[in-house]
C-alpha positions as MATLAB code, in Angstrom:
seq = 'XXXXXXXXXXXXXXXXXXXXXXXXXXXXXXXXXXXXXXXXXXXXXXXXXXXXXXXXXXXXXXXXXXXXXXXXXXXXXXXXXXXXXXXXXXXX';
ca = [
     -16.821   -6.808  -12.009;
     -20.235   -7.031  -10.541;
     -20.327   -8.252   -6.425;
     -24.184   -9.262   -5.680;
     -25.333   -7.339   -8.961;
     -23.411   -3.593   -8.111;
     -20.607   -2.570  -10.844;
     -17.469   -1.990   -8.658;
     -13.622   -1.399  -10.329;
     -12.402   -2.264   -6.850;
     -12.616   -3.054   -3.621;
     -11.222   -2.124   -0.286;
      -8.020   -4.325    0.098;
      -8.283   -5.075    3.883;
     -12.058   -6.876    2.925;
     -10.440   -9.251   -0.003;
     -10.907  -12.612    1.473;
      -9.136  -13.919   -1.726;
      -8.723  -12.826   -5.173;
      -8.416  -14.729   -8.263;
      -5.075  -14.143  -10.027;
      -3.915  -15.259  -13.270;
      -0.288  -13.721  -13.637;
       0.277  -14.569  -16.962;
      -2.581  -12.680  -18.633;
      -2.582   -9.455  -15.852;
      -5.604  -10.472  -14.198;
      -6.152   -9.963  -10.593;
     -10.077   -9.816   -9.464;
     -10.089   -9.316   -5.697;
     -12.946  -11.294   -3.756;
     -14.884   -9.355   -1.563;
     -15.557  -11.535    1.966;
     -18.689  -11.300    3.413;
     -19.181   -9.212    6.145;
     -18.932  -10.298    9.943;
     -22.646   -9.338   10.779;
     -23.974  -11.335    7.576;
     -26.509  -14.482    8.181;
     -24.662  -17.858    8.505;
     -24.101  -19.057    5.339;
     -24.283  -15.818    3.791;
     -21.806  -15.741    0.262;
     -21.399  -12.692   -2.244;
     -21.756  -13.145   -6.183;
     -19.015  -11.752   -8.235;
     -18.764  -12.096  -12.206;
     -16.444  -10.638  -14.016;
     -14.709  -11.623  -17.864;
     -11.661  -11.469  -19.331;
     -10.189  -12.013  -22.876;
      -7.179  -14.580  -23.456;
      -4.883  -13.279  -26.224;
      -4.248  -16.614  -27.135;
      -4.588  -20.489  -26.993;
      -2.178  -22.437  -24.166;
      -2.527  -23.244  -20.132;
      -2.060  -20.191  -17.674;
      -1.963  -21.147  -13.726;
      -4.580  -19.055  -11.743;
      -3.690  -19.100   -7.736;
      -4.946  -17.152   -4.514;
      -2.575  -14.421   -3.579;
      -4.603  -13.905   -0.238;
      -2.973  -16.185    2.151;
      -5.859  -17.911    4.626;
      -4.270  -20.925    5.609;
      -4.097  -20.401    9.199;
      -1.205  -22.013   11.156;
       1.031  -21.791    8.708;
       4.096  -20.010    7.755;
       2.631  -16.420    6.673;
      -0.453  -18.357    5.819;
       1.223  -19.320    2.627;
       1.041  -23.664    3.425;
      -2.091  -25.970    3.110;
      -4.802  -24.799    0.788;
      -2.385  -22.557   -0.596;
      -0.800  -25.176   -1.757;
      -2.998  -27.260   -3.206;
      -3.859  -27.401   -6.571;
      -7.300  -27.043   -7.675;
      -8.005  -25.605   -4.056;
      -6.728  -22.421   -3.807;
      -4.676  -22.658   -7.474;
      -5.069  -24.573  -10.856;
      -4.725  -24.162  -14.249;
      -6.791  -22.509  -17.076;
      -6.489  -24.229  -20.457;
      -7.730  -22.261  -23.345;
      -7.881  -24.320  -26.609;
      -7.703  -22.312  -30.229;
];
């Protein structure tokens, strides 16, 4: 993956502010947070590919938990779909 243009393989796990995790194809990319000293509405870039072995739907989520207030920070936008999980359909 690339974060703000630099190759990295990984990251340091206590500065994921989220990752993007689709169990069903192995893919975990952790999401770097921006750091405490940044500008206000500072954000970091990261790109990264993978291939999909085949055609069907595959559910992406956050394995991060951020929601605040509740239980483990699992409730809320955890929760949600679309917020902080969906679905990735890949046609043939």
């Amino acid at each position: 993956m690339t974060v703000n243009g630099k190759t990295m393989s990984s990251i340091d796990p206590t500065t994921a502010a989220h990752s993007f995790a689709v169990p069903g194809l192995g893919v975990n990319v952790p999401l770097l947070g921006v750091d405490d000293n940044a500008p206000a509405g500072a954000t970091n870039t990261v790109v990264f590919s993978f291939k999909v072995p085949a055609s069907g739907i595959f559910h992406w989520q956050c394995f991060v938990p951020c929601a605040a207030g509740t239980l483990y920070g699992l409730g809320g936008p955890m929760q949600t779909l679309g917020f902080m999980d969906g679905q990735i359909e890949v046609g043939s």
